[in-house]
N, C-alpha and C positions, 0 to 999 in steps of 0.2 A: 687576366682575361675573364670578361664574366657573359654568360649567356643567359639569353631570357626568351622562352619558345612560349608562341599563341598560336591556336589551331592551323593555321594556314603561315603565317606570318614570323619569322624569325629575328631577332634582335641581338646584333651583338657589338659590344665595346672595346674598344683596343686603347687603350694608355700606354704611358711612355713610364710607370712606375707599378708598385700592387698597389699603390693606394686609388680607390675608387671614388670620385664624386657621384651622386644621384642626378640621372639624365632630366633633364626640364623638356617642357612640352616640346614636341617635334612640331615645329610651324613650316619648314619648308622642306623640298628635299635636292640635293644635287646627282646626278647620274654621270655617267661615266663621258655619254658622250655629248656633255656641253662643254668636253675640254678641260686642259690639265689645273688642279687645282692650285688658287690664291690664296694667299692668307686671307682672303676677304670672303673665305667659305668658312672660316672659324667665327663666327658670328658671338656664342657665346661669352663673356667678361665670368671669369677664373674666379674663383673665390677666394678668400684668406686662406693661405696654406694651401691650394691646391697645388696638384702635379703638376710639373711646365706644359704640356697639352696634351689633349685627349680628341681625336677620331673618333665618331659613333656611325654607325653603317648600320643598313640593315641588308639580310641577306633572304626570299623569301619567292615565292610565286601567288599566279591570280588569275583567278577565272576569266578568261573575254569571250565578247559577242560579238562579233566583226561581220559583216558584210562583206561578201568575197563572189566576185561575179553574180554580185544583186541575191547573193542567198547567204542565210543569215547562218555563221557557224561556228561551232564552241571549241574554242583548245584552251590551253593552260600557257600561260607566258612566265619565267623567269624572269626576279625582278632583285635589283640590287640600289644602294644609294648611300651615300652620304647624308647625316642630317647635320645643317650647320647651324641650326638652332642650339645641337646639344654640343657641339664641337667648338674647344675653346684653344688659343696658345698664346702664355705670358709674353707680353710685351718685348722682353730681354733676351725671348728664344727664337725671335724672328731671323732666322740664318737660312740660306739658299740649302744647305746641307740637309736642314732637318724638312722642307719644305718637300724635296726628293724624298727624302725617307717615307714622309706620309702620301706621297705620289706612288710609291711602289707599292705600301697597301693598297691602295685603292685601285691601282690595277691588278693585282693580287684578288682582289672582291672580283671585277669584272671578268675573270678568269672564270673565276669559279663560278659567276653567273651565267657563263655562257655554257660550261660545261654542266651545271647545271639543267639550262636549255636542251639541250642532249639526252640528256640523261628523262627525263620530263618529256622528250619525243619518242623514246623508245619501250616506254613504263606500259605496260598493260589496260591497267585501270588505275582512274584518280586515289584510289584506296591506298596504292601503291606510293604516292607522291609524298606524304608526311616524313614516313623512312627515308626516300632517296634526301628528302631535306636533310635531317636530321644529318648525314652521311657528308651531306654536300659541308655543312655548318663544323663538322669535327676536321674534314679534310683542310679548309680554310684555317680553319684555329690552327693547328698542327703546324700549318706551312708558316703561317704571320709567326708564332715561338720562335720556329726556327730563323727565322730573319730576323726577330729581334734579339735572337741569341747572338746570331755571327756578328753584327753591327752594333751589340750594347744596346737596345737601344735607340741607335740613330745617332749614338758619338763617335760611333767607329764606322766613316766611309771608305775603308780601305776595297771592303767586297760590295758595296752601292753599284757600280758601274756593272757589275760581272749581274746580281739582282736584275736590274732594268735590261739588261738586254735577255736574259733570258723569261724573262716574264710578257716583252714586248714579242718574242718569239711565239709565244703561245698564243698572243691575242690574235696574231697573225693568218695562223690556222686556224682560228673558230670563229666563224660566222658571229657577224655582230648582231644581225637580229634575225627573226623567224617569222614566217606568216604560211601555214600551208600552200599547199597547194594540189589541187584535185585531178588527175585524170580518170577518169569515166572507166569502169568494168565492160566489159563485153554483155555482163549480163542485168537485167532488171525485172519489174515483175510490177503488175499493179492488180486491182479488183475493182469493179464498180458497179455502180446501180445507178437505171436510168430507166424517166418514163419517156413516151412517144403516142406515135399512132401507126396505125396499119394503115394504108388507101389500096383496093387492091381494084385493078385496069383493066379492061377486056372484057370478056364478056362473064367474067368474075364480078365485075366491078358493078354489071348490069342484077346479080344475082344476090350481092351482100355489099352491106354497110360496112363503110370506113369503120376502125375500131381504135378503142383505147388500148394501148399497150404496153407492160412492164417488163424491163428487162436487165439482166443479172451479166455478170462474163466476168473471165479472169485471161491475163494477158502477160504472157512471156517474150523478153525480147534479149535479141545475139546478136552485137551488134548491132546492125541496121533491117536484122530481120525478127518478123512478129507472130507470134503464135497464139491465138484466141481460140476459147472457148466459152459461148456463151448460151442462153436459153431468153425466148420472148416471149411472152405470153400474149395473147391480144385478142378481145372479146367484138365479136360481130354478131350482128343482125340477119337473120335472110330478107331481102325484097319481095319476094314472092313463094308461090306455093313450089317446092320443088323434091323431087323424091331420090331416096338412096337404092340402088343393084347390089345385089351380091352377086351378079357374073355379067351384069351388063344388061339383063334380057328383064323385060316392064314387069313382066308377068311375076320376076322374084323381087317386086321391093320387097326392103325391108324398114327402110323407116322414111317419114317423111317432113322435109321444114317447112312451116308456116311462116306465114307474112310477120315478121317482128319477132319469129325466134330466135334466141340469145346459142350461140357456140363458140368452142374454144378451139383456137389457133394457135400449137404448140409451135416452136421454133427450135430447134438445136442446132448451132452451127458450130461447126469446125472449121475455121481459116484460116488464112497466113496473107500475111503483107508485106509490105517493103518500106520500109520509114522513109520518106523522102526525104522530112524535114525531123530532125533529132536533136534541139539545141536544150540549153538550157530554160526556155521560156515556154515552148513548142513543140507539138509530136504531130504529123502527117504520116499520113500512112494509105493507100491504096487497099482494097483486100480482096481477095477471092474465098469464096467458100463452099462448103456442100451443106445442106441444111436438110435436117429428118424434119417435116411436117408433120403435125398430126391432127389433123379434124376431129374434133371430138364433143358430145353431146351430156348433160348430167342432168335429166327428167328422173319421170321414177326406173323403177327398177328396169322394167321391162323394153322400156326406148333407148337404155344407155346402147352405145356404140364407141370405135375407135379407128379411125381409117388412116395410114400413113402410108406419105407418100417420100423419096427420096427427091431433091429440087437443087441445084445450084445458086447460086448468087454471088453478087458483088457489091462492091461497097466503098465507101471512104472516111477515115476516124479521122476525126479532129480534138485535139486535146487543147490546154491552155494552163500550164504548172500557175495556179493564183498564190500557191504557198510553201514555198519550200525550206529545211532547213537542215544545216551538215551537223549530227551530233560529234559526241567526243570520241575522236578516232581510235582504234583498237586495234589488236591483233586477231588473224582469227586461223584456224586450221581450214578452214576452207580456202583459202588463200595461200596457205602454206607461210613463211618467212613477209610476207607483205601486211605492211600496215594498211586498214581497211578504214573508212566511213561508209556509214550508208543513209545515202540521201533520200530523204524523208519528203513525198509530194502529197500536196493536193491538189487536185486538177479539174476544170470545171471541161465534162466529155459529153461529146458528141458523136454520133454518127447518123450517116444514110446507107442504109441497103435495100437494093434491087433484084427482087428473086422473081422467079419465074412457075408459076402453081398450077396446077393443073388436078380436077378430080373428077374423070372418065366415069366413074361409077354413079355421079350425080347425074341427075335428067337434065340433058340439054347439054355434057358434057365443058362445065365452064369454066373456062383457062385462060390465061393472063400476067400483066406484069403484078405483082404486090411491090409498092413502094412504104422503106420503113423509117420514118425517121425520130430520133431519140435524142435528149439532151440528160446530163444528169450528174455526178459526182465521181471521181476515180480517186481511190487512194493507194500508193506503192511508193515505191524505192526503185533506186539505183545503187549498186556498190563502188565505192570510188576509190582509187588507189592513191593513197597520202604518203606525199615527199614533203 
């Protein structure tokens, strides 16, 4: 038995004597499950002097990129095969006996490739995978010896029959192939940034210019519930000449807006929502919030000012995942004993919010609806739970 290990890729040969021929290019390969093997898988022509026949397998795993509910995601497969480019047997040794013999290695492989598969679902990190190879490749070797101890070879089928059925047993229990599969954590989390405008209605609306608006937030979700926090910034105009109270009464302004001067429109909201729609492509969501206002002015020294008022609002988020993708699954302590992924979005975000503004201290006292609406980018996760 000789083995031959390439970073990822494993190589090993089983003959029917110690003498070794040198393996010739692998031009094709056979798998376990296109059926039990022909002599018409020995493709190779033996050389002068060669052993009566030689099996070459290879034993190994490989990265893939699969497509799984339209999102694109990485595990590692366990991969086994017959090559019958390099696999040869003399013309003379064509017997139903020996043909079984090389049928129970190669369920023997398949064995251990599936139990390899296992072993490859439950490993930490890829770092991890080289060793469980290397483990997988000694356990295989060990077991083929011992079977071509008991049998000679493949001239002794007195213990062949007791072989296949206990090898066929095995194959039994272990799942033939593997492709994750994802349920969705209770928990997620995204952040995003988005511009818009401010429009603000009522006799607000007769006072100051619609404005340009930039806005930040970060968002937690349980389930099918949502918790936001975010800040708007949004720069307005006044319409006309209008003046600030410090208790209400003319005689104390304190400061005053001109026709076309520029102020700041703080926003802090704190919200919560109810996802209506939570799929894999889609986030709807409804909100309600409380929002700190803050009017505020940056002249020189002496005019600065700061006026805040507390305001409610409502709202509706629309998201749209444009790109998602499930990295390589892990275990994590946060989770305890469960194997984790965490899916990876980008999402193209929207919303509208509808507050309600009011600033009593200004002349003319002008209040109204403010309508906000924002388009912009969100990027987060979900954690999923990997069977």
């Amino acid at each position: 038995m000789k083995r031959l290990i390439a970073p990822v890729l494993l190589t090993a040969y089983f003959i029917l004597s110690a003498a070794l021929t040198p393996a010739t290019a692998q031009t094709e390969q056979r798998t376990w499950d296109q059926g039990p093997l022909t002599w018409g898988d020995f493709t190779l022509m033996p050389a002068a002097g060669a052993e009566p026949s030689l099996l070459q397998y290879e034993l190994g795993y490989a990265p893939v990129h699969d497509t799984i509910d339209g999102i694109l995601s990485h595990y590692y497969l366990a991969t086994a095969c017959m090559i019958p480019g390099s696999s040869w047997v003399s013309a003379n040794h064509r017997t139903p006996e020996l043909l079984r013999y090389h049928q129970v290695v190669f369920d023997m492989l398949e064995v251990e490739r599936r139990t390899l598969q296992r072993a490859l679902n439950t490993a930490d990190e890829p770092r991890a995978f080289q060793n469980i190879l290397y483990a997988a490749s000694d356990r295989l070797n060990t077991r083929i010896a011992g079977f071509r101890s008991r049998t000679h070879d493949g001239a002794d089928t007195t213990d062949l029959a007791a072989f296949e059925q206990q090898v066929r047993h095995e194959l039994a229990l272990l799942p033939a192939t593997y492709r994750p599969a994802y349920t969705p954590h209770p928990f997620g989390y995204s952040a995003y940034f988005s511009l818009g405008a401010d429009c603000p209605f009522g006799t607000m609306g007769g006072d100051f210019k619609p404005g340009f608006a930039i806005g930040y937030g970060f968002d937690f979700t349980w389930k099918r519930h949502l918790f936001n926090i975010e800040g708007i910034m949004s720069h307005h105009e006044a319409r006309k000449q209008l003046a600030l109270y410090s208790d209400g009464q003319e005689s104390q302004a304190l400061h005053n807006f001109t026709d076309g001067q520029a102020y700041l429109l703080a926003n802090y909201n704190i919200g919560y929502g109810l996802l209506l729609i939570d799929n894999t492509h889609i986030q709807l969501a409804p909100l309600a919030a409380l929002s700190i206002r803050q009017l505020s002015t940056l002249r020189n020294q002496a005019d600065r000012f700061s006026y805040t008022r507390l305001e409610p609002a409502i709202g509706l988020m629309f998201r749209h995942h444009f790109w998602q993708q499930n990295p390589f699954p892990h275990y994590s302590a946060l989770f305890g004993s469960r194997r984790i992924a965490e899916r990876n979005r980008l999402s193209l975000h929207s919303k509208v919010m509808l507050s309600y503004t009011s600033f009593p201290r200004i002349e003319g006292s002008p209040a109204g609806l403010c309508l906000m609406a924002h388009v912009g980018i969100a990027f987060g996760g979900r954690y999923l739970i990997v069977d």
